[in-house]
Structure formats: structure tokens, C-alpha cells
C-alpha positions in Angstrom: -42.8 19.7 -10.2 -39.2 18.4 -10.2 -39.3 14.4 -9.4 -36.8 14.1 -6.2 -34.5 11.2 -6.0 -32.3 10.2 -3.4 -28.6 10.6 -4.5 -26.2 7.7 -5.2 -24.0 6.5 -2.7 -20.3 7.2 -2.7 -18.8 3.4 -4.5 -15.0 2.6 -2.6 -12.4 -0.3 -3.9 -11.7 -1.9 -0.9 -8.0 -2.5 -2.4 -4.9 -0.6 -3.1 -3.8 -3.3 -6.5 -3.7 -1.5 -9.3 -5.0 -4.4 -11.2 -8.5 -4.1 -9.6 -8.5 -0.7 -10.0 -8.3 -0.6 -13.6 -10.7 -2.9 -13.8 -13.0 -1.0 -12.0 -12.4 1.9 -14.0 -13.8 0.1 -17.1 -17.0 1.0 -15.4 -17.0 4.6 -16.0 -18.5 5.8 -13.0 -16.8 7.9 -10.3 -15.6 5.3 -7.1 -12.1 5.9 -4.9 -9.6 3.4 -3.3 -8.9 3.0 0.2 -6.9 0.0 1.7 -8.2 -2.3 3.7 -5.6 -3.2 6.4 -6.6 -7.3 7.1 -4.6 -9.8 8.1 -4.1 -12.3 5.3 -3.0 -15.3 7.2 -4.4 -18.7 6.3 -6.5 -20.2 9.5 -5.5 -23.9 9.9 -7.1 -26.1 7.2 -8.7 -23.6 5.3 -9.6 -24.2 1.8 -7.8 -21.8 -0.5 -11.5 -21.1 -2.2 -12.8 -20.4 1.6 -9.8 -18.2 2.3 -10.2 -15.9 -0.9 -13.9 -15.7 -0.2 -13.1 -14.7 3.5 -10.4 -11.9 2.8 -12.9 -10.6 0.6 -15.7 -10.2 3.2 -13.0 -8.7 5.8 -11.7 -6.2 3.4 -15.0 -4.5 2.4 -16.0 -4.9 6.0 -13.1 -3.0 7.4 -13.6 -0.5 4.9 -17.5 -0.3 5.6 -16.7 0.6 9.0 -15.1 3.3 7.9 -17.4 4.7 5.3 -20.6 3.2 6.5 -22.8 5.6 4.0 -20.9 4.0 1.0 -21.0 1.0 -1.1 -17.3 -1.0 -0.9 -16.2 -3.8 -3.2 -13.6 -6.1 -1.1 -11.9 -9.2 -3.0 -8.9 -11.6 -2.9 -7.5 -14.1 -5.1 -5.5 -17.5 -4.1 -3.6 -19.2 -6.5 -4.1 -23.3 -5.4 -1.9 -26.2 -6.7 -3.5 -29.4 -5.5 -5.3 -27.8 -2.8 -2.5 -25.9 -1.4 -2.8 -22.1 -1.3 -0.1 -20.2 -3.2 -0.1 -16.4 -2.2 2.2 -13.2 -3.9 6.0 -14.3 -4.5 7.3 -11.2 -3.4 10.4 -12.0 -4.5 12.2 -13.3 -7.5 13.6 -16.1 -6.1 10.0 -17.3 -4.8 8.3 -16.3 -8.4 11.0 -18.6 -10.1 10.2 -21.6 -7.5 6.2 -21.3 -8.0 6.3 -21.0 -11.8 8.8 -23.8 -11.8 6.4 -26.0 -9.3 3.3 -25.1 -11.7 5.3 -26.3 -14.9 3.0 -29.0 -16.8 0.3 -28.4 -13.7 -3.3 -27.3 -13.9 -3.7 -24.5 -11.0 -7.0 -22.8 -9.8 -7.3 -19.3 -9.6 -10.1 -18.5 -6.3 -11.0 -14.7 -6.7 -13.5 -13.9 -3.9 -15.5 -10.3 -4.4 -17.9 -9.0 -1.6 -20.1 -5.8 -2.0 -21.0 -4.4 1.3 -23.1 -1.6 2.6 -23.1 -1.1 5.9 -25.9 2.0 6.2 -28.4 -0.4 4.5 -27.0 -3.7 5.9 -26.4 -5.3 2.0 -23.8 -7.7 1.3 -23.1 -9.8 -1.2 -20.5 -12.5 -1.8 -19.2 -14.7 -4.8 -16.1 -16.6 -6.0 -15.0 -17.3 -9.4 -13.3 -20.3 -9.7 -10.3 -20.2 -13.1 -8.9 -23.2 -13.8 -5.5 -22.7 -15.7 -3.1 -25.1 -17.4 0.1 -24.4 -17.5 2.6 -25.3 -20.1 4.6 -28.2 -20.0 7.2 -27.3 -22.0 7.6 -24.3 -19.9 11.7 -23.8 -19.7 13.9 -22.5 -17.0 15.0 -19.7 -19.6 11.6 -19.1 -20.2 10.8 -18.3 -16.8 13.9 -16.3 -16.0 13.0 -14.1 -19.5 8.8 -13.4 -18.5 9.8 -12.9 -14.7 12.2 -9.8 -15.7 10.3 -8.6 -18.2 7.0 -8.6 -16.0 8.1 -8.9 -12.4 5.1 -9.9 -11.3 6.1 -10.2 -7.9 2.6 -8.9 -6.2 0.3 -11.1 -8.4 -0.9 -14.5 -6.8 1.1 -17.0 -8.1 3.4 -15.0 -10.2 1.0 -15.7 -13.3 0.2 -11.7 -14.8 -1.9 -13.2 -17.7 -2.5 -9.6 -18.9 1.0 -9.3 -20.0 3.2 -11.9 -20.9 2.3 -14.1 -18.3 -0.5 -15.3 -21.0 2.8 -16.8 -23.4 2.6 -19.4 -19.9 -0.1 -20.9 -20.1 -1.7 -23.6 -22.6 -5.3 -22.9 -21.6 -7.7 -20.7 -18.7 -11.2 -21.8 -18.3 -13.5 -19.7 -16.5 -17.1 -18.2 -16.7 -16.1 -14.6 -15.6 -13.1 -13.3 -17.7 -11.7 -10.1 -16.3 -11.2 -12.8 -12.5 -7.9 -14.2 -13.4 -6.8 -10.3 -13.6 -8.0 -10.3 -9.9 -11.6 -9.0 -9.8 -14.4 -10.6 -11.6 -16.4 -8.1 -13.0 -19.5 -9.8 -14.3 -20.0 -10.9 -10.4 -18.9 -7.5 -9.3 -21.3 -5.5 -11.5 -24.2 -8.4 -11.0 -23.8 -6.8 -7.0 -23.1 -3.3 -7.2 -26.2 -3.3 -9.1 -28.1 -4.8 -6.4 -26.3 -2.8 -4.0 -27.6 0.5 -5.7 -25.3 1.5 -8.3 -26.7 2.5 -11.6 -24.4 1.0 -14.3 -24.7 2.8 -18.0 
């Protein structure tokens, strides 16, 4: 008699960064992209750890309601310098103005992750906090050389430490490694694992 088992449920990356979704793909197991579509605004006074870890929750949410049979993985990062939320530059102008403001600074990295599944009702939520110190000796040449060889212009704070944003930087401290990149995968597999996903 063939044992039955129930099949596992389609896995979504509630994000369109590329960043994330290499990441994910480091987990060698079939999953698809879809964006999320949420507001991003800061409420008044919120924390920039308490933002992250809300954007998270609204982006797998809004993609839940979508694809209520499947298992989504939402997350956001904010960049804070004393406590004051720094999102994407954008531009090249704005990258040049954070990196110089972050010169000789230590700056927290807040990258949120939520797993949700809204058939079953799971959810799970986390942040890993990365504490980064940046170089003091950090030049306005050196800045102007990294930003166009990177142009990191949709990475939170302008800091691509998988590239040559690294060469910024005099040290990163955090518990989860792959969360400065943008998703923390020891978190993120810790709750897809709970969620249902069988990881090799």
C-alpha cells in the first residue's frame, strides 16, 4: 500500500529585490516572486525596528490574500542612524549625502521577515538587528568611486555590503549573516520550517 501524503504548499517571496531572491534561491527548492504593493510610509514616531517588522507583516499579508493556499515570506529592512530611519537613496545625490552622514557612525541595519499562511492561519515574525560601523576615514573620493561602481541606489542606506560596499565599513556585528543582504535566512528557514516547508 502506497503511504499518502498531503502535497507541499506552493512557497511565494513576497518581494520583487533581487537581493532576497537570490537569497532565497540558496535554498534549492522551487518558490516564485510576486510583489507586494504596501505603502512604505513611516507612521508618526515609529521606531525604525517597529517599522521594518511591520512592512514585513503587510507585505506577506497582502500577498496571502492573494494566494491564500501558499506559504509567503514578506520582509523589509531600515537602515537607522541614531534612531532616525534611513530608507533607499534613489538617487545619487541622496546615496552621496547618506554615506557622507554615516562617515565615522555606527548604523543599525532592522531586517524584519514574516512567514504567513493564510489557509492554516500561521504566521511568524522576527527582526535581525546588524549593527555596522562605518569607516572614519571614509573620503569624499571614496564615496563618489563605490557609488558608481555599485550604484546602489535601491539598497537601504546605500550600503551593498555584498559588493564593494563591504571596502565601507570597519566592522558588522550580527547573529544572522545573510540579514544585512536584506533577508535573514537563519530566521527565514527557522519559519518556513514551521510553516511546512521541508528544507534538504
Amino acid at each position: 500500500m502506497l503511504e499518502s501524503h498531503t502535497p507541499q504548499r506552493p512557497l511565494i517571496l513576497g518581494s520583487t529585490s533581487r537581493y532576497r531572491k537570490e537569497l532565497v534561491e540558496r535554498l534549492n527548492i522551487p518558490f516564485t516572486t510576486h510583489s507586494p504593493e504596501v505603502d512604505e510610509t513611516p507612521l508618526p514616531g515609529e521606531t525604525p525596528g517597529a517599522l521594518a517588522l511591520r512592512l514585513a507583516l503587510a507585505k506577506a499579508h497582502a500577498v496571502a490574500q492573494q494566494f491564500p493556499d501558499a506559504i509567503v515570506i514578506g520582509s523589509d529592512q531600515v537602515s537607522d542612524l541614531n534612531g532616525h530611519p534611513m530608507g533607499k537613496p534613489g538617487t545619487h545625490e541622496r546615496a552621496v549625502e547618506m554615506l557622507r552622514a554615516m562617515r565615522g557612525q555606527t548604523v543599525m541595519f532592522h531586517t524584519a521577515v514574516a512567514v504567513v499562511c493564510k489557509a492554516t492561519g500561521f504566521a511568524q515574525s522576527d527582526v535581525a538587528v546588524i549593527k555596522t560601523v562605518f569607516r572614519s576615514d571614509l573620503t569624499d573620493d571614496a564615496i563618489e568611486r563605490y557609488l558608481r561602481a555599485e550604484q546602489p541606489y535601491d539598497c537601504a542606506g546605500s550600503a551593498k555590503s555584498e559588493g564593494l560596499g563591504i571596502s565601507l565599513l570597519d566592522a558588522i556585528h550580527s547573529d544572522d549573516p545573510t540579514a544585512l543582504i536584506g533577508l535573514p535566512m537563519i530566521r527565514t528557514c527557522r519559519m518556513v520550517r514551521a510553516a511546512g516547508i521541508a528544507l534538504p
